[in-house]
N, C-alpha and C positions, 0 to 999 in steps of 0.2 A: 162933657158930652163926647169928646173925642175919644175919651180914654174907655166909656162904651161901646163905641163904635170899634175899636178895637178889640174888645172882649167878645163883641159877636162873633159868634163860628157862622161861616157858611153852610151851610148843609147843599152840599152837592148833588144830585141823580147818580144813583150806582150805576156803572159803565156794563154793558151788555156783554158775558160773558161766551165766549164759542162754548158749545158743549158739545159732549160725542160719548157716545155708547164706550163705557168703559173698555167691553170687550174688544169693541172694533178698534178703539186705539191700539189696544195690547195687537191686533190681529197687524196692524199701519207699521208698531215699530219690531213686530217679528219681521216682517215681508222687507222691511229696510235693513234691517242685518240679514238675510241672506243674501237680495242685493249684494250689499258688501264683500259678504263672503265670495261670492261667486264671480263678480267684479274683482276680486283679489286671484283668484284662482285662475281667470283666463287670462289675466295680467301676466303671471307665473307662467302658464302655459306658453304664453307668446315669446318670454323672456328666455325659457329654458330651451325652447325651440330653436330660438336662432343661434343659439349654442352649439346645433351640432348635435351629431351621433341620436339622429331621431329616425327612428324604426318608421317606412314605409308599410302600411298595410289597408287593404279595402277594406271600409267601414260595414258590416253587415246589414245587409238589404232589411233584416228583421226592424232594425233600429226606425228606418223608413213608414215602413208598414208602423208599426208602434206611435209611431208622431200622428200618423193617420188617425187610429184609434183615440189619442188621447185631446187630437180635436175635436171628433165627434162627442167624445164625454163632454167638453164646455159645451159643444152645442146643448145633449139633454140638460146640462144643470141650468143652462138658462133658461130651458124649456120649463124648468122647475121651479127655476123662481116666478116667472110667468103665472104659472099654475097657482101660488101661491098668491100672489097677488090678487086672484080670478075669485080667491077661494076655491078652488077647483080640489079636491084634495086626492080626491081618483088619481089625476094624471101628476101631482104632485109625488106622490108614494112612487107609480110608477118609476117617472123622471129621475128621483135620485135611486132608484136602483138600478137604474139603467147604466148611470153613474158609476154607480158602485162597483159594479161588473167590469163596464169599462177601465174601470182605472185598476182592477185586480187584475184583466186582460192585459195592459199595457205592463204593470207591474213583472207577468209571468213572460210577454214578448224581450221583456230587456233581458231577464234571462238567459233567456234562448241565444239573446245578442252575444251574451259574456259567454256560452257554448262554443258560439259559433268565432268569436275571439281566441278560444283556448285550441278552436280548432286548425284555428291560422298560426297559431302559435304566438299568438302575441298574449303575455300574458302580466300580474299587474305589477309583477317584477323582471328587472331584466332592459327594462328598458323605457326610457319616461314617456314617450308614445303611448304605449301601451297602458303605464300607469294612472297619466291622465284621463284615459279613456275610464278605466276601470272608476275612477275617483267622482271625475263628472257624472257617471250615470246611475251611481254607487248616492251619491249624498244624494241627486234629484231623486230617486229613488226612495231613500231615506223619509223624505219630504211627504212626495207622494204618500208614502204610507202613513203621515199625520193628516195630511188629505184627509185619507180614506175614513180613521178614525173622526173626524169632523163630518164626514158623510154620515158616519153611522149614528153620532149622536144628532140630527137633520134627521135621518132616518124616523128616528124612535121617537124624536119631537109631532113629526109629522103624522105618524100613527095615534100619537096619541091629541091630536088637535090643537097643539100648541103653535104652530106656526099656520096663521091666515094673512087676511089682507090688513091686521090691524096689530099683527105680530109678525113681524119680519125681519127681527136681527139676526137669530138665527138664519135664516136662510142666506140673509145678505154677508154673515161672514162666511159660511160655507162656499157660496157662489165667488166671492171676492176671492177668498183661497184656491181656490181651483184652478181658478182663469190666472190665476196669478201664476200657479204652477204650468200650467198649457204654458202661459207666454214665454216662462223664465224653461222650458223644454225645449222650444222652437230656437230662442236665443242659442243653447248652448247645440242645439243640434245642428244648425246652421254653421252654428261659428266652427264648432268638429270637422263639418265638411267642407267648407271654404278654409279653414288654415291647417288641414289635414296634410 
């Protein structure tokens, strides 16, 4: 009898696995390697700083203005997702073009920024001041511009009725990417002008 009792297997309850939207994962461990990356870079910054031989120069007022804009774009992509959840799909389409615009507005302000850098004479060689500037605003930039590609495929989802109140990963990675970039601009634009 014992030696039955041992031969039984238990049959357990399978344990409840977390699940998550494939894409959104991929979207969780891209946004955690820029972190890093960027967290490594203002590291350097700080390090190579107190080093010595670092170029004084006024950060352009454009960069300012541009931070502006590109918080007003999180506001319409939330508007947007909003929208989406409402099923609304009018102000849906609108919201992320408004987006769109914004963040090619912002895109063309930093620009201007790096103009008005070449105009002070600080430029992305020469001096690591200057270089970090050009680098920081150079890869968010970068970013931004996968952003925007993320807008546009939101965009085209959204014309064609794919993203409602009953489909929203799209929109939620778009919106998550965004606001991520907003925040990780604000971070490096702060930290520019306080350890400037």
């Amino acid at each position: 009898m014992s030696e039955l009792v041992n031969n039984i297997t238990l049959v357990e309850e399978p344990e409840e696995t977390l699940s998550m939207n494939p894409r959104k994962f991929i979207l969780w461990l891209f946004i955690v390697s820029i972190i890093m990356l960027f967290a490594a870079m203002t590291s350097a910054y700080l390090v190579r700083r107190a080093e010595g031989n670092w170029l004084e120069y006024a950060i352009p007022s454009i960069f300012y203005y541009s931070s502006v804009v590109l918080v007003i774009s999180s506001l319409t992509m939330h508007w947007a997702y909003l929208s989406a959840k409402k099923d609304n799909f009018d102000n849906l389409k609108i919201a992320i073009t408004i987006t769109f615009v914004l963040g090619a507005i912002f895109l063309y302000m930093q620009f201007l920024g790096w103009v008005d850098l070449v105009n002070e004479n600080v430029f992305f060689v020469g001096n690591p001041a200057g270089s970090f500037m050009y680098i920081f605003t150079g890869l968010h930039g970068f970013h931004l511009i996968s952003g925007i590609i993320v807008l546009v495929f939101a965009l085209v989802a959204a014309f064609r009725l794919r993203i409602h109140a009953k489909s929203l990963n799209q929109i939620e990675i778009a919106a998550t990417y965004w606001h991520f970039l907003d925040i990780l601009w604000l971070y490096l634009f702060f930290f520019l002008v306080y350890f400037h």
